[in-house]
MARBA-3410 file (N, C-alpha, C, O; in Angstrom, 1 decimal):
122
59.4,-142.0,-44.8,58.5,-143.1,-44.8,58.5,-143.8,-43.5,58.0,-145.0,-43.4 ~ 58.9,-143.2,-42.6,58.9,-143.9,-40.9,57.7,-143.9,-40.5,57.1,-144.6,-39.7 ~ 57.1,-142.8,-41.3,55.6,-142.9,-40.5,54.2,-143.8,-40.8,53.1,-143.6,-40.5 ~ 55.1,-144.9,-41.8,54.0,-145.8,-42.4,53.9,-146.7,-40.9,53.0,-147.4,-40.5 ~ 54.8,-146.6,-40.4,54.0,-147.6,-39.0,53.1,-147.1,-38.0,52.6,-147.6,-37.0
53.1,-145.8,-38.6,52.2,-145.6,-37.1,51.0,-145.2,-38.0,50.0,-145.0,-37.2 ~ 50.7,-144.9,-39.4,49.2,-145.2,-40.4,49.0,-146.0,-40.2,47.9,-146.3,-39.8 ~ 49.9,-146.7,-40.4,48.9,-148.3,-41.2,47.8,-148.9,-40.1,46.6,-149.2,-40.3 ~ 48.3,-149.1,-39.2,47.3,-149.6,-38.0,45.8,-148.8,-37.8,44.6,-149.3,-37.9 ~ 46.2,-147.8,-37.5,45.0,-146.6,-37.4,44.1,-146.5,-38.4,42.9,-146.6,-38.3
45.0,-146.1,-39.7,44.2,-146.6,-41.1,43.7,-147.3,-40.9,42.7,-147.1,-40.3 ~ 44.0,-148.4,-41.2,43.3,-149.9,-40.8,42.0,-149.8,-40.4,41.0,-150.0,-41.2 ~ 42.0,-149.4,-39.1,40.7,-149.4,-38.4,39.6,-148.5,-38.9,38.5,-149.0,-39.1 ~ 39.8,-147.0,-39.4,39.3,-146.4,-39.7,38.8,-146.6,-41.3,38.0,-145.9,-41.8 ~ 39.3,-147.4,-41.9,39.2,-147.8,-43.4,37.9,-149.2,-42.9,36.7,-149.3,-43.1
38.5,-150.0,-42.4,37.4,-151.0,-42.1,36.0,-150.6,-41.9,34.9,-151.0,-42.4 ~ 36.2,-149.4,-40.6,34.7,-148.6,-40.4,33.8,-148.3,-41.5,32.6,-148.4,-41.7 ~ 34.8,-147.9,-41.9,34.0,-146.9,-43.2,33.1,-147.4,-44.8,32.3,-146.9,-45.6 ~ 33.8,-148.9,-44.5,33.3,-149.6,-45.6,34.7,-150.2,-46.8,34.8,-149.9,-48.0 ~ 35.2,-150.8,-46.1,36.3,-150.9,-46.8,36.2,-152.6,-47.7,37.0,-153.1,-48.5
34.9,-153.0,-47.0,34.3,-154.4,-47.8,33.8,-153.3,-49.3,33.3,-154.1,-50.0 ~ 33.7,-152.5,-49.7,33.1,-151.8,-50.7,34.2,-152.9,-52.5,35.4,-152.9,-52.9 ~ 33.5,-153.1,-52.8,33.7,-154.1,-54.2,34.4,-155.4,-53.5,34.5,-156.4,-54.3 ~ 35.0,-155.6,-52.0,35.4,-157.0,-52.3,34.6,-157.8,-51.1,33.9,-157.3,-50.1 ~ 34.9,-159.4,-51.5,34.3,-160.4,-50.4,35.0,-161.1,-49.5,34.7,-162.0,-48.7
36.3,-160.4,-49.7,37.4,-160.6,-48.2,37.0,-159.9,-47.0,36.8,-158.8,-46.7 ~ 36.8,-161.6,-46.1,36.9,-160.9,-44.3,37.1,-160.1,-44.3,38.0,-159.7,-45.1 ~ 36.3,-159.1,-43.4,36.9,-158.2,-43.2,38.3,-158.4,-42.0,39.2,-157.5,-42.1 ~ 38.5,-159.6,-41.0,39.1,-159.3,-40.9,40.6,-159.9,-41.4,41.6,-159.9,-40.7 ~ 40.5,-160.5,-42.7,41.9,-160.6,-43.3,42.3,-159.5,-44.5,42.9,-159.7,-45.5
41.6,-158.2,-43.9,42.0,-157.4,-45.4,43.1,-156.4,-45.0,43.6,-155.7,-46.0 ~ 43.7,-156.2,-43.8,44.5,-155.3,-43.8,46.1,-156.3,-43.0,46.8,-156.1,-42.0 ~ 46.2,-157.3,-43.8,47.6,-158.1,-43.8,48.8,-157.1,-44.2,49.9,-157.4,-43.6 ~ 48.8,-156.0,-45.0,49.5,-155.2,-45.3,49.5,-153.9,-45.5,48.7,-153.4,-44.7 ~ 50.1,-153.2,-46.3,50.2,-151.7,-46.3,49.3,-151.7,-48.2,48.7,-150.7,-48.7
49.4,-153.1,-49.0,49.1,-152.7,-50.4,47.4,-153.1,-49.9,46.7,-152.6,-50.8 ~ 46.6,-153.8,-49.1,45.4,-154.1,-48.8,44.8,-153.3,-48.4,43.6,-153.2,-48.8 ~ 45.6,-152.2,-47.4,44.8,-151.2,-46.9,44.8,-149.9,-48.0,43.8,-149.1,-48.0 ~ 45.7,-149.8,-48.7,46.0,-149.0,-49.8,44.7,-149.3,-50.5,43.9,-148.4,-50.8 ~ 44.4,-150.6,-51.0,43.1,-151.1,-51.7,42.3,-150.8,-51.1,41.5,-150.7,-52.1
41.6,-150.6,-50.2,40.4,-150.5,-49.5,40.5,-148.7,-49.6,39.4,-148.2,-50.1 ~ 41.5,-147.9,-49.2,41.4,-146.5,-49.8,41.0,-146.7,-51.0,39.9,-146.3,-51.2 ~ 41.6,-147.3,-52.2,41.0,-147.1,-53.5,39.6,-147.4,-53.6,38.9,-146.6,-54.1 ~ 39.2,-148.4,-53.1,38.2,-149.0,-53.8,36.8,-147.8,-53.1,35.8,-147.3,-53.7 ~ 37.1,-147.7,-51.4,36.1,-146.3,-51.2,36.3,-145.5,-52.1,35.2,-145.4,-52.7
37.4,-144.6,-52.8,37.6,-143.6,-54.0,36.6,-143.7,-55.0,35.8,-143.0,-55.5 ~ 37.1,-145.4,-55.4,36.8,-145.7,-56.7,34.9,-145.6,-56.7,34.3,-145.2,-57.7 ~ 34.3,-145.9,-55.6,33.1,-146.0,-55.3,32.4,-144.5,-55.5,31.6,-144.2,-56.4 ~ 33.0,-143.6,-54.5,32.8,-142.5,-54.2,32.6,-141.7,-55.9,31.7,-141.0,-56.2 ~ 33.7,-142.2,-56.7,33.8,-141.5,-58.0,32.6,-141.8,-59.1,32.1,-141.0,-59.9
32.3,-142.7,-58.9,31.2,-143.4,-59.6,29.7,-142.8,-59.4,28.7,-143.0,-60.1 ~ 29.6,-142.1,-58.0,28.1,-141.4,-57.9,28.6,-139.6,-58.4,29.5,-138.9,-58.1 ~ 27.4,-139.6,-59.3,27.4,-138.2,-59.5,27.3,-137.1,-58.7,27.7,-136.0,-59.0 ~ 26.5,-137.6,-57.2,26.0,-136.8,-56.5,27.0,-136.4,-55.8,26.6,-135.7,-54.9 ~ 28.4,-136.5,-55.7,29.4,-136.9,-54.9,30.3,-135.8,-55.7,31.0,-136.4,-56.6
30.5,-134.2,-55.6,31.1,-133.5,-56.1,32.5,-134.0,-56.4,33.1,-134.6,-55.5 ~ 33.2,-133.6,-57.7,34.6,-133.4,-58.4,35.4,-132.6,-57.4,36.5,-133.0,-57.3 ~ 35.0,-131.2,-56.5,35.9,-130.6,-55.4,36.3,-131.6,-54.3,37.3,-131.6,-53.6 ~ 34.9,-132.5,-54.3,35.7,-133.0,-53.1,36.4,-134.5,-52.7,37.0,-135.2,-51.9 ~ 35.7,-134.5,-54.1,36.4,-136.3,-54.6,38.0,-135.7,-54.4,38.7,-136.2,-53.6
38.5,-134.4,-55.5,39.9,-134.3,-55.7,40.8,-134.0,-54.5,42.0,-134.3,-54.5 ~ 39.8,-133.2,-53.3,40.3,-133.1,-52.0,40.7,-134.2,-51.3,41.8,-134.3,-50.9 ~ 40.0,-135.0,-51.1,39.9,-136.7,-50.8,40.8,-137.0,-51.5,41.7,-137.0,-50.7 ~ 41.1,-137.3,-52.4,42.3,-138.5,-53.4,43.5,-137.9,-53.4,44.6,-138.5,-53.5 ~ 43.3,-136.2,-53.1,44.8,-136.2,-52.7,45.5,-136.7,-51.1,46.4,-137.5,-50.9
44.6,-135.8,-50.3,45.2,-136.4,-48.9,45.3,-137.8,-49.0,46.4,-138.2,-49.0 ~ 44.3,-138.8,-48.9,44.8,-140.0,-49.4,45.9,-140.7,-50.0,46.6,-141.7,-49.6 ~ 46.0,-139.8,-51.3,46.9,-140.6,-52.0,48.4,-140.3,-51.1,49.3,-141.1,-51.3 ~ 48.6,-139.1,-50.1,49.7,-138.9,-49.4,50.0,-139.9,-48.3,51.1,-140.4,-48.0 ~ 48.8,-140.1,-47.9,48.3,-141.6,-47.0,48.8,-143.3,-47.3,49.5,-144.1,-46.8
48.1,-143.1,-48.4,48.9,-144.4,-49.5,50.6,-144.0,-49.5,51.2,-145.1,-49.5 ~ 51.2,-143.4,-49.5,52.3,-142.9,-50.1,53.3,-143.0,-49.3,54.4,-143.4,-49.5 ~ 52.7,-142.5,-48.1,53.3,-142.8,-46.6,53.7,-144.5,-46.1,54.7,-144.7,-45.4 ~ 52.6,-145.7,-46.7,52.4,-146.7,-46.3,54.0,-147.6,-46.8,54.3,-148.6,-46.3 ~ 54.5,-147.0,-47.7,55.6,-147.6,-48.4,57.1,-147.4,-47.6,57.5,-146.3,-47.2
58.0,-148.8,-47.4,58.6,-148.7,-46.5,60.1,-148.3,-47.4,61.1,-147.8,-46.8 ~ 59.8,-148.7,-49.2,60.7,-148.5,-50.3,59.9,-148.8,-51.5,58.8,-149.3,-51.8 ~ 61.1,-148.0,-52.5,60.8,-147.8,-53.8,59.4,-149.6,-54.7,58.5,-149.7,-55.5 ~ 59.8,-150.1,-54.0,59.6,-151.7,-54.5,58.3,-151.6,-54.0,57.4,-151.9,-54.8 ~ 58.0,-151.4,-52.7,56.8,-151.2,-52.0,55.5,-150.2,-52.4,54.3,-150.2,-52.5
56.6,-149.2,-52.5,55.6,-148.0,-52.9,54.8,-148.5,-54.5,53.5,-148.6,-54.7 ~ 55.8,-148.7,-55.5,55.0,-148.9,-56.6,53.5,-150.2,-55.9,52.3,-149.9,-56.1 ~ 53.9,-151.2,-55.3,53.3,-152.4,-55.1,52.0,-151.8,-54.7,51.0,-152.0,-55.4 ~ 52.0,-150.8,-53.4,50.9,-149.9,-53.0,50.3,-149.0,-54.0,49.2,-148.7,-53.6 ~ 50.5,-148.7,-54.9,49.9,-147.9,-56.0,49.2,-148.5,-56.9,48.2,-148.1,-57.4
50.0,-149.9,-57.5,49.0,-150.8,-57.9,47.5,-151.7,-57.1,46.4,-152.1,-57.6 ~ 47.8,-151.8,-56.3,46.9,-151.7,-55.4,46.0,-150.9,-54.7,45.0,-151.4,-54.1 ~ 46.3,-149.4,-54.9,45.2,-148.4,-54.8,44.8,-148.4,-55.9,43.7,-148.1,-55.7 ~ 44.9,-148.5,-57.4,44.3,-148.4,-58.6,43.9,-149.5,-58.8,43.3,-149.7,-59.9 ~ 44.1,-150.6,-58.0,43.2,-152.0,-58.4,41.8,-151.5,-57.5,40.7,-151.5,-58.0
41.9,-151.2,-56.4,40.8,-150.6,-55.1,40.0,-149.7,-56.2,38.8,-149.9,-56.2 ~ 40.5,-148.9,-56.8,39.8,-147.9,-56.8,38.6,-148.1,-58.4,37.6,-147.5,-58.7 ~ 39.3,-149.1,-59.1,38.7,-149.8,-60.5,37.6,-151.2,-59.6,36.9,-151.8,-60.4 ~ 37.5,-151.6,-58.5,36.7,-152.4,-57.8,36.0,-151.8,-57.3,34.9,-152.2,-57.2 ~ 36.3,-150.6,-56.9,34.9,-149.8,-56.0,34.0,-149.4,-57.0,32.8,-149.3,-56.6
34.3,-148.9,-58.6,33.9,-148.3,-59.5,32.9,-149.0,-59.8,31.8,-148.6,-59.9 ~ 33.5,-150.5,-60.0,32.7,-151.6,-60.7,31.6,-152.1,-59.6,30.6,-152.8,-59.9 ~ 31.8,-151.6,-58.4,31.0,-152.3,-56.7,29.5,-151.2,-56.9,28.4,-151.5,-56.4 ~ 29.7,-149.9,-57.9,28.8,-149.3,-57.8,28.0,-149.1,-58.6,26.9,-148.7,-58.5 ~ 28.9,-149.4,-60.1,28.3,-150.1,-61.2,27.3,-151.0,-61.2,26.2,-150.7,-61.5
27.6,-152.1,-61.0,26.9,-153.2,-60.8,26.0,-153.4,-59.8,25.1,-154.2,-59.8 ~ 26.3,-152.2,-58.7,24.6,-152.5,-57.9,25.3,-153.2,-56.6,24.4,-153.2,-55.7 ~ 26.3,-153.6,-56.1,26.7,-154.3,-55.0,27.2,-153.0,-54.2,27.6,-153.5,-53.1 ~ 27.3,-152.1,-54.1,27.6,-151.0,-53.3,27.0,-149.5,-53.6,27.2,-148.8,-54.6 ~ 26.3,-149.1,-52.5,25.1,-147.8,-52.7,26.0,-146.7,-52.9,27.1,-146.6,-52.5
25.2,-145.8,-53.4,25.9,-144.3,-53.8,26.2,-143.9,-52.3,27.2,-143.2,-51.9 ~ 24.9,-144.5,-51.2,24.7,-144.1,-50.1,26.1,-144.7,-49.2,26.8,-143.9,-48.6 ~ 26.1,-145.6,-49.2,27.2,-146.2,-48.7,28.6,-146.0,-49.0,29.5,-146.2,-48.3 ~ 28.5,-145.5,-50.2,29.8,-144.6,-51.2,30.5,-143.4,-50.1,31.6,-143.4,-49.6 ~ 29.1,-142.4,-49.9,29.2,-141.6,-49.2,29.7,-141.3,-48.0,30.5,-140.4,-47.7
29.2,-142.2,-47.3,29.1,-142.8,-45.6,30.7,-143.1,-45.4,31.3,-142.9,-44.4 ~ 31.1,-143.7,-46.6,32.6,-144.5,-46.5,33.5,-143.6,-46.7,34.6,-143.7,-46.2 ~ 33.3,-142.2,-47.6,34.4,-141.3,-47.8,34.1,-140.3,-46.9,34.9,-139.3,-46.8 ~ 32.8,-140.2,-46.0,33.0,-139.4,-44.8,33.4,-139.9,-43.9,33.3,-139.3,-42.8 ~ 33.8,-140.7,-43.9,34.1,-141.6,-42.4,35.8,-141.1,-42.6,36.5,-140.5,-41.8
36.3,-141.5,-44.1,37.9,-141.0,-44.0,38.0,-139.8,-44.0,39.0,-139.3,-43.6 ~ 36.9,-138.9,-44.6,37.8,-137.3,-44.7,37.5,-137.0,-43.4,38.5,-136.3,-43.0 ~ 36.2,-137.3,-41.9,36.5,-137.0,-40.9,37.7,-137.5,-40.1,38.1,-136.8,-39.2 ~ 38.2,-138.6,-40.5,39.5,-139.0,-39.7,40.8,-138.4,-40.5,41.9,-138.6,-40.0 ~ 40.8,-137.7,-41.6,41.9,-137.4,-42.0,41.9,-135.5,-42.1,42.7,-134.9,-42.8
40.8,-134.8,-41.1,40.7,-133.8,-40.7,40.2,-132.9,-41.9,40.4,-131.7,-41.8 ~ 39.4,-133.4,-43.3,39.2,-133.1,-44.0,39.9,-131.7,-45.3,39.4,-131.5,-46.3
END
């Protein structure tokens, strides 16, 4: 888990890019104060991404795994790690609902989970 310090930053930036405002109305820039925020903003792209049909089941599952290793990495201990997982399943039940309701495009869904599978070498 040493290597959550050198994700989280980089994450960060590249999660911001990508649309990591997707289901919430936090600044963007107070949303990555931690490791369980940016974990949420992975979910909530997921959760987005999951919700368009056009958006294949191969590559959603390719996506949520490397991620979820991403998330997984961000935990410095056991206490943390859960904290970040609740937080990627809170992300990922807000992005759902962000695409539901009409506040975030399938298009934009898209744009946001290509932006991470290009930085996470797909």
């Amino acid at each position: 888990m040493a290597m959550a310090s050198f994700l989280v930053l980089p994450l960060a930036g590249f999660i911001l890019a990508s649309g990591a405002g997707i289901g919430t109305t936090t600044p963007p820039t107070q949303q990555f104060a931690s490791s369980q925020s940016a974990s949420a903003a992975i979910g909530r792209v997921l959760g987005a991404a999951a919700s368009c049909k056009e958006i294949g089941s191969t590559r959603l599952d390719r996506a949520a795994n490397k991620l979820s290793a991403v998330v997984d990495s961000m935990a410095k201990d056991a206490d943390e790690l859960s904290a970040v997982h609740r937080s990627f399943l809170s992300g990922v039940i807000a992005g759902g609902d962000a695409v539901d309701r009409g506040s975030t495009s399938c298009a934009e869904a898209r744009a946001a989970l290509a932006h991470m599978e290009r930085n996470l070498g797909r």
